[in-house]
C-alpha positions as CSV (number, residue, x, y, z in Angstrom):
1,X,101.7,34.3,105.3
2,X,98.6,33.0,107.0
3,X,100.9,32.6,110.1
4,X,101.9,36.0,110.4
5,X,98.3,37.3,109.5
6,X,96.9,35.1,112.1
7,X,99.6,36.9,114.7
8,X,98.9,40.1,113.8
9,X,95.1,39.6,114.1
10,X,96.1,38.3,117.7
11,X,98.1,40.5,118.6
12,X,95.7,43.7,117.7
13,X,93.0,41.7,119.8
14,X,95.1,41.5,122.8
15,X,95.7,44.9,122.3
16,X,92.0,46.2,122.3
17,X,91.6,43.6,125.1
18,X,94.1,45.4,127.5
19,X,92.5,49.0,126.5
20,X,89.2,47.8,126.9
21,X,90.3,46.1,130.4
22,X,91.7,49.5,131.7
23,X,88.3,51.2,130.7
24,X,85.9,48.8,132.5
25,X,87.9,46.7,135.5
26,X,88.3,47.6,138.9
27,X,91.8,47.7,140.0
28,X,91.2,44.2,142.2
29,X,90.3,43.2,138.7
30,X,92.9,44.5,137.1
31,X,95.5,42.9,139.6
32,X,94.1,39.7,139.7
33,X,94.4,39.7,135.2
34,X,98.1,41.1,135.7
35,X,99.1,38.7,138.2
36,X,97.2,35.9,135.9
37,X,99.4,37.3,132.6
38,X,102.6,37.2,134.4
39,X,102.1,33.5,135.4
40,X,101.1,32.7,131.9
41,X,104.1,34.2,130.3
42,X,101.6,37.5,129.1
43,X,104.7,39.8,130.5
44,X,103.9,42.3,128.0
45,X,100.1,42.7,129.4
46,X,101.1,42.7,133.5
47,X,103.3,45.4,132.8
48,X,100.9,47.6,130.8
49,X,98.1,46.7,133.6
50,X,100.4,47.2,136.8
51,X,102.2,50.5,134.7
52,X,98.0,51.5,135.1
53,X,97.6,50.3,138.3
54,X,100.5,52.5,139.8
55,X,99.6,55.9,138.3
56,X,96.6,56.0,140.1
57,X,98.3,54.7,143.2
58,X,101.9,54.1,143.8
59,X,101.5,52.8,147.4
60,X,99.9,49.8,145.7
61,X,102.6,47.1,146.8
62,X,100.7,44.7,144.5
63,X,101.2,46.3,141.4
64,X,104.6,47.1,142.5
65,X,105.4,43.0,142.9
66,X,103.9,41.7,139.9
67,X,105.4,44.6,137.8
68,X,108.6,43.7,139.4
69,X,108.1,40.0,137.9
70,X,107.0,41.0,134.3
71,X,110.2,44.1,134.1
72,X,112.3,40.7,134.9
73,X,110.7,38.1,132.3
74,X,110.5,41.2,129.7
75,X,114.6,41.4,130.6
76,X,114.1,45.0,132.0
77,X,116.4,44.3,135.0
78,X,116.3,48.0,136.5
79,X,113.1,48.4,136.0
80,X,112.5,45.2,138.2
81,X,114.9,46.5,140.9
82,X,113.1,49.8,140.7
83,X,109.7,48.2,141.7
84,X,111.1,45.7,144.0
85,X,112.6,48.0,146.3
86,X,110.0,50.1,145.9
87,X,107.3,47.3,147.3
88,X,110.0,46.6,150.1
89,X,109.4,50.3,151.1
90,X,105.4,50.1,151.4
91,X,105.6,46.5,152.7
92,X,105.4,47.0,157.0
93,X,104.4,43.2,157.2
94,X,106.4,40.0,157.3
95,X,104.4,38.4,154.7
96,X,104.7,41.4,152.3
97,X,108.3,41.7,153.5
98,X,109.0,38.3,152.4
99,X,107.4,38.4,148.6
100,X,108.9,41.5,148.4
101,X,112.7,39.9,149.8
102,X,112.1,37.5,146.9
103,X,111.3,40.1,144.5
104,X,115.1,41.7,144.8
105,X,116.5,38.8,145.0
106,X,115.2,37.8,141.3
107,X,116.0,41.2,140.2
108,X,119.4,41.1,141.2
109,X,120.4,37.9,139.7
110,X,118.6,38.2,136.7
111,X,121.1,41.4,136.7
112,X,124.3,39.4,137.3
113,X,124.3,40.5,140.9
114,X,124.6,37.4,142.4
115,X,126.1,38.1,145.7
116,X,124.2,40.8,146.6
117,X,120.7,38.5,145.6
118,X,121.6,35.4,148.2
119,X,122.2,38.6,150.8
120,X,118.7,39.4,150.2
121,X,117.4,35.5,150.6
122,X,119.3,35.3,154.0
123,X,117.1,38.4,154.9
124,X,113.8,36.4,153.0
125,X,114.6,33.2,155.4
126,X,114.7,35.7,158.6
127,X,110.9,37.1,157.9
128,X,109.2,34.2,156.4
129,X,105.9,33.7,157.3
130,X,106.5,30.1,157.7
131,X,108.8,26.9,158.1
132,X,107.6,26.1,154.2
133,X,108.2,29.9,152.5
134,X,111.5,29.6,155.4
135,X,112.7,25.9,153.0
136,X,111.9,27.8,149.7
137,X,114.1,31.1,150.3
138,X,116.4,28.7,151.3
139,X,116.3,26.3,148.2
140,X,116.3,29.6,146.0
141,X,119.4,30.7,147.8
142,X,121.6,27.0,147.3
143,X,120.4,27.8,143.6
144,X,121.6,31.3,143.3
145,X,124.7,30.0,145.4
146,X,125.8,27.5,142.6
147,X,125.2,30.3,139.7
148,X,127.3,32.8,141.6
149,X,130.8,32.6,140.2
150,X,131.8,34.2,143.7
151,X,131.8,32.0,147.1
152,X,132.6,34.0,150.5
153,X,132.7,32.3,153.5
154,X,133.6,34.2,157.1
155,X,134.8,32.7,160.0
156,X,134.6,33.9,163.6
157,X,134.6,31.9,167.2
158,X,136.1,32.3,170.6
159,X,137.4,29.2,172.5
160,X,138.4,29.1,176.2
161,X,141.3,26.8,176.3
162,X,143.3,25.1,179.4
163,X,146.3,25.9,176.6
164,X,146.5,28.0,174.6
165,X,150.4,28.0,174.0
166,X,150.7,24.4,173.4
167,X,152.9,24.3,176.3
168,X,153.6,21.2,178.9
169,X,150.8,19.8,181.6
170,X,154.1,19.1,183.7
171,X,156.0,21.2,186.3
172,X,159.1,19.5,185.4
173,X,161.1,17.9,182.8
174,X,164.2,15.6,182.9
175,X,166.3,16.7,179.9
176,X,169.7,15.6,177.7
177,X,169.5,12.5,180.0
178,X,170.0,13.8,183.2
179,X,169.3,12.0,186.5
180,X,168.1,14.7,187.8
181,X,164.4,17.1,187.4
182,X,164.4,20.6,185.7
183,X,161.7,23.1,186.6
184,X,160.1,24.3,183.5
185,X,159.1,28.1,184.1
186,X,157.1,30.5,181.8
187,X,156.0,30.0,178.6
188,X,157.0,26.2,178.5
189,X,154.2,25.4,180.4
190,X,150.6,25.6,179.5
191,X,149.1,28.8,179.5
192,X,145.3,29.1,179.9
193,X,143.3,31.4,178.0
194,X,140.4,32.6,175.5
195,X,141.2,32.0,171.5
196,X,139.8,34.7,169.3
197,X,139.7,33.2,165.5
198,X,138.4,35.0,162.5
199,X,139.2,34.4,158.5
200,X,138.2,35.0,155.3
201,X,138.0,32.6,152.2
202,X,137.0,33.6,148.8
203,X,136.5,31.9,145.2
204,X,136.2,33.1,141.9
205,X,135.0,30.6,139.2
206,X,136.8,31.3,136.6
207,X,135.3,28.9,134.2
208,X,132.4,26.0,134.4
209,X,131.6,23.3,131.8
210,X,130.6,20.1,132.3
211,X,133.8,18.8,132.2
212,X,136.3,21.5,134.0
213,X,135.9,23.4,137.0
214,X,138.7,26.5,137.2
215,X,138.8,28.6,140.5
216,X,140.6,31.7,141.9
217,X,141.3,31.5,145.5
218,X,142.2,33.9,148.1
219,X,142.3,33.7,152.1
220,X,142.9,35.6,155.0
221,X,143.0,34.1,158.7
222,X,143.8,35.5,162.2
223,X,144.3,34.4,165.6
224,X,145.3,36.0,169.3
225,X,145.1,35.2,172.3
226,X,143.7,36.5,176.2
227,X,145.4,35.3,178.6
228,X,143.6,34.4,182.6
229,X,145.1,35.6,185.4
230,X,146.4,31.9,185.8
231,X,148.8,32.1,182.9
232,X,149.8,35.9,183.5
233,X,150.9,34.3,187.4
234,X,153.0,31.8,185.3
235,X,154.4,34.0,182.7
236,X,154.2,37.5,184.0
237,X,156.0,39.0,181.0
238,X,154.1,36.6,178.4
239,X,151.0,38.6,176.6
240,X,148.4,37.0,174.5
241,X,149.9,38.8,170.9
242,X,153.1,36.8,171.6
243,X,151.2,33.5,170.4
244,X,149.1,35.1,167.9
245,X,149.2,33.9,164.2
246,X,148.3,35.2,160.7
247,X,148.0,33.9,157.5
248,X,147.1,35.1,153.7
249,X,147.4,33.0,150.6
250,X,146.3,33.5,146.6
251,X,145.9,30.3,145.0
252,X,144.5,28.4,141.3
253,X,142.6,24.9,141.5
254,X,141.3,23.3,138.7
255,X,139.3,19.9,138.7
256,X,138.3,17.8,135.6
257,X,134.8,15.4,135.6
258,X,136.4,11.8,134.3
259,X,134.5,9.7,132.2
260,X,131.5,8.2,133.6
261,X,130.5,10.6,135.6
262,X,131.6,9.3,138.7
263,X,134.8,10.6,139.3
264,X,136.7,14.2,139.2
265,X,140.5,14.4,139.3
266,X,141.8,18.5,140.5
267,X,144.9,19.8,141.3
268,X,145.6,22.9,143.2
269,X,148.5,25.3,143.7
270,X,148.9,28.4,146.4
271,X,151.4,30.5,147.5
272,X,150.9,32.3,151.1
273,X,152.5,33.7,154.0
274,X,152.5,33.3,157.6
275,X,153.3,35.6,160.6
276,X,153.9,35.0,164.4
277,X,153.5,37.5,167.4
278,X,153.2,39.6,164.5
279,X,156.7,39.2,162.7
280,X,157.0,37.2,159.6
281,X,157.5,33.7,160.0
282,X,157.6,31.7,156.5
283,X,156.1,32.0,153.4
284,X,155.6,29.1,151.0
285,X,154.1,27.4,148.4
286,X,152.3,24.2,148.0
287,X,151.4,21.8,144.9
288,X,148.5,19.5,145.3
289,X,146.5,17.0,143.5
290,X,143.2,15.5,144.4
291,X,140.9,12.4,143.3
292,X,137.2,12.0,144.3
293,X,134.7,9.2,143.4
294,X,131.4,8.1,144.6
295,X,131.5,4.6,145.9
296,X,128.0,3.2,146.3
297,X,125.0,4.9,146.4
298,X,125.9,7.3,149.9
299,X,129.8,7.5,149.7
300,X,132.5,9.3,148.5
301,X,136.0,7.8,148.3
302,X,139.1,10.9,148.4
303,X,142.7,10.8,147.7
304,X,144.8,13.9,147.6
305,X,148.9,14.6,147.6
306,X,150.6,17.7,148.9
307,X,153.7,19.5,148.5
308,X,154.8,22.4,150.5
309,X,157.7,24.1,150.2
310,X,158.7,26.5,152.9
311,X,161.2,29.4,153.3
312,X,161.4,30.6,156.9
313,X,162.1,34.0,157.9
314,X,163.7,35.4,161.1
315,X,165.7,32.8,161.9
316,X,163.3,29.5,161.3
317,X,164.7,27.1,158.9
318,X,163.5,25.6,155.8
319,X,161.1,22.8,155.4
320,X,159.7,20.6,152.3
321,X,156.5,18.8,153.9
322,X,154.8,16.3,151.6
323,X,151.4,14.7,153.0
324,X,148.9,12.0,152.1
325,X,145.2,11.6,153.1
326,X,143.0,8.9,152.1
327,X,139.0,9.0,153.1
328,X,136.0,7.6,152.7
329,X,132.3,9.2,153.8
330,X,128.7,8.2,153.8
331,X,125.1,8.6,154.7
332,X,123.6,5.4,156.6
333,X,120.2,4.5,156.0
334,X,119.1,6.6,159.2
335,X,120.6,9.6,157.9
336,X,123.6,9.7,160.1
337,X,126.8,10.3,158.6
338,X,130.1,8.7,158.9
339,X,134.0,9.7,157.5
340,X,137.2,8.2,158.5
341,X,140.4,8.7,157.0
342,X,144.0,8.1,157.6
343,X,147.1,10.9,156.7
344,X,151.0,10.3,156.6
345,X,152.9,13.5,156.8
346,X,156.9,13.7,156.5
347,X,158.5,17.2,157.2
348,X,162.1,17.5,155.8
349,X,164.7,20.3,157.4
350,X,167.8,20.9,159.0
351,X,166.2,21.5,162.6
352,X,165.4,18.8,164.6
353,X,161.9,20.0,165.4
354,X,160.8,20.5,161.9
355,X,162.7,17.3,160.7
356,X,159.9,14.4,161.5
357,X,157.3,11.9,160.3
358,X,153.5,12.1,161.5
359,X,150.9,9.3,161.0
360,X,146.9,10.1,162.0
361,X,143.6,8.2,161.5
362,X,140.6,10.0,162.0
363,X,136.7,9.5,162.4
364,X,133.6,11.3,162.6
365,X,130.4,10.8,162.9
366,X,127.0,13.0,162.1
367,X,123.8,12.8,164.0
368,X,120.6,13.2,161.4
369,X,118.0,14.3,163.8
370,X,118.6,16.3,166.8
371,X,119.3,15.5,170.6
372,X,116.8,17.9,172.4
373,X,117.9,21.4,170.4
374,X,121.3,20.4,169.3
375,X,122.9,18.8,166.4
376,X,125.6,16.4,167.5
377,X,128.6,15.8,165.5
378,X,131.5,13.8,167.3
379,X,135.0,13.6,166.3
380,X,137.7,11.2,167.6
381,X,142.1,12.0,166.0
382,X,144.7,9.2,167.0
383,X,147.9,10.5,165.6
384,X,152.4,9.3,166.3
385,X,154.6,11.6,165.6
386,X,158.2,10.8,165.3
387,X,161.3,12.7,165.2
388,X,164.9,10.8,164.4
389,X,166.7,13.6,165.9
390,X,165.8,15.7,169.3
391,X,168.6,18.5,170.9
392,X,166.9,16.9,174.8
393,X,168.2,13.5,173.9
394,X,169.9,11.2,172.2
395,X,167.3,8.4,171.6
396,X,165.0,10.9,169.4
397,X,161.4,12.5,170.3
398,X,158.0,10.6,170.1
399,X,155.0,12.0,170.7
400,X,151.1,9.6,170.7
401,X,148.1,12.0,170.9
402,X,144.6,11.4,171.3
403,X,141.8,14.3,170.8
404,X,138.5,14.0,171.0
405,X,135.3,16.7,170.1
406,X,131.8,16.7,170.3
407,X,129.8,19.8,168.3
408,X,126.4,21.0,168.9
409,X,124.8,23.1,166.2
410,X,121.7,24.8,167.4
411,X,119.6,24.9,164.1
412,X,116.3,26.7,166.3
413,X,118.3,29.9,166.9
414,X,119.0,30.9,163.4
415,X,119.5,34.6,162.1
416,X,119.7,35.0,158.5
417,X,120.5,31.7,158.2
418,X,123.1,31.4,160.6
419,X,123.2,28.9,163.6
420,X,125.8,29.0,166.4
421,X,127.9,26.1,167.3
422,X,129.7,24.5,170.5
423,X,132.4,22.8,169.9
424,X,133.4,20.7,172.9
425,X,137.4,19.9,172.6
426,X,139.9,17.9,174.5
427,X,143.4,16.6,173.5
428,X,145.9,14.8,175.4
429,X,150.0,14.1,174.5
430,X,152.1,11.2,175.3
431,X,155.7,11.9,175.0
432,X,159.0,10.6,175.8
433,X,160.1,13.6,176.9
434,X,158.2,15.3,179.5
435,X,158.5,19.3,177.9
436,X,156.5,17.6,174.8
437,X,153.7,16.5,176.9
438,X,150.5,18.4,177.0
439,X,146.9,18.5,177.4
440,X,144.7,21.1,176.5
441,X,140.7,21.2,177.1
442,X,138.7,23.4,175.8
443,X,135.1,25.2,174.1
444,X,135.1,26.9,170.9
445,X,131.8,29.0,169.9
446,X,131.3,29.9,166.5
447,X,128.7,30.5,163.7
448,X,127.9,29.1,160.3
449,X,125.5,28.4,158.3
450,X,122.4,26.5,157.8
451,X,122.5,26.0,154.5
């Protein structure tokens, strides 16, 4: 009883207390008590003060952001959206831009609106007054990023190639064992041109505990092709469409913390569709199982298994394709990073060029700090390919390929967040046959994020 007495008695005292500040402060008084309340949990008392504070004026951006704060502690969601957007109105500076940036970005994911919050943290990061507000915004969104049961990532570059066809670096090819050179004409040779990728990938956490992870997944990816004058003097009747591609897919992952903490085991499945210049060209659908576990203190060892079953359309066969990848990733001392891993794949169908084992090993390697204004990244793929059975010739098709790539991120010219990227490329293939033998050079520019 003395408890609630001794509440009551305070609670009448804060009251005559906020009456008696509204009578006798100035409003730069008054602000500097709201802004003191909201910080020490007084919600109740900066809104009453700011609610004061904006009838006489409500151009005061002030009131507007504190009272933005205190609707949101008090759980009065619209109410904080109200007077956050209404401070991003009066604000006509980057500093009042950016507090008031922040301010909808609390609003909206106190409201559940997640997505629509981290947009409004990208636009925070773009006007911050500085490189230390700039790293908060950008802390706050990672933080809103891992709340948000919804993950979209876009995708967009173009990339000049000396290939764009995939087609052969030689004139001529000696085929079904012949003595004898046949001019390869058209599309069977390479075909230079400009690459224009875009795609879409989306998640939907389903469910999050601290044992199981259950995701919704959906993607969507194109890609065409403009071809130079070079290729159109090669293949006059060959347009860029022909060798364009398209894919969509739905799938369900799921992936399970093991004991210890150290480990997760996940599995996957999907089911998508492809298309080629436009037609349909195979759907399928593909099993998979994955295990991750840190290894040290700075690594990560990964195993995964595919399955994909495919059902071709127009005329392309069937294929079962199971594949294997093993890799292990860390962060030196320096900060640089390091991955390599190694891949078996084994493609099972009644055409010969869909019937055929491949083997890769790949590294990469991650500078910490820059070189000048770039990040540098560098990639190096050895990969065989073999196939028991070729229509060209009777002792079967193999096929050795190096590629190499260097990528430079230019963290300095960010937007929103975003940083472009140059993606240096350049692949070479060894083959016993000469149609299967190609190089292809290229640049790919593209976008992604900084954080």
């Amino acid at each position: 009883m003395r408890r609630r007495i001794s509440l009551t008695l305070a609670a009448f005292i804060l009251a005559a207390a906020q009456a008696s500040a509204q009578a006798v402060l100035s409003p730069e008084q008054m602000r500097e008590l709201a802004g003191q309340a909201v910080l020490q949990g007084q919600a109740g008392l900066a809104y009453d003060l700011t609610g004061a504070l904006i009838d006489r004026d409500d151009t005061d951006l002030d009131a507007h952001l504190i009272r933005s704060r205190a609707a949101r502690n008090l759980g009065r969601n619209e109410d904080a959206l109200t007077h956050a957007r209404r401070a991003w109105a009066l604000s006509d500076e980057d500093p009042a831009k950016y507090a008031s940036a922040l301010a909808m970005a609390q609003a909206l994911s106190s409201s559940g609106r997640r997505t629509a919050a981290q947009l409004w943290l990208r636009r925070a990061v773009q006007i911050a007054p500085n490189e230390a507000l700039k790293a908060r915004a950008a802390e706050d969104f990672r933080y809103v990023r891992r709340q948000n049961p919804w993950s979209t990532a876009l995708r967009f570059s173009i990339a000049p190639s000396s290939n764009i066809n995939n087609g052969s670096r030689n004139e001529t090819s000696e085929l079904f064992g012949l003595p004898f050179q046949f001019a390869l004409e058209g599309e069977a040779r390479a075909l230079s041109g400009v690459e224009i990728s875009t795609g879409l990938s989306m998640r939907y956490r389903l469910a999050n505990t601290d044992r199981k992870r259950t995701d919704l997944l959906f993607g969507l990816s194109y890609r065409t092709y403009v071809l130079s004058d070079d290729a159109k003097d090669i293949a006059p009747d060959a347009e860029g469409s022909d060798f364009a591609t398209g894919s969509v897919f739905v799938g369900l992952q799921e992936d399970y913390a093991l004991p210890g903490g150290r480990a997760r085991l996940g599995w996957d499945a999907r089911l998508g569709r492809t298309w080629y210049a436009g037609n349909p060209l195979l759907s399928y659908t593909r099993l998979g199982a994955n295990y991750r576990r840190v290894a040290g203190d700075n690594g990560m060892l990964s195993l995964s298994l595919n399955r994909e079953g495919q059902n071709g359309e127009n005329g392309r066969q069937d294929a079962t394709i199971w594949s294997a990848q093993l890799g292990y990733g860390m962060s030196l001392a320096s900060g640089d990073t390091v991955s390599l891993s190694t891949s078996f794949l084994n493609s099972h169908s009644d055409a010969d060029y869909l019937d055929y084992t491949q083997r890769a090993i790949s590294a990469r390697y991650g500078l910490a700090n820059p070189i000048g204004p770039a990040q540098l990244e560098f990639g190096l793929t050895l990969s065989e390919k073999r196939h028991e059975v070729s229509s060209l010739t009777a002792d079967g098709r193999d096929e050795r390929s190096i590629s190499v790539s260097v990528t430079a991120a230019l963290p300095e010219i960010d937007f929103y967040g975003f940083i472009p990227t140059i993606t240096l490329n350049a692949e070479r293939t060894e083959a016993n046959i000469d149609l299967y033998e190609t190089e292809n050079f290229g640049i790919q520019l593209g976008i992604r994020s900084a954080f």
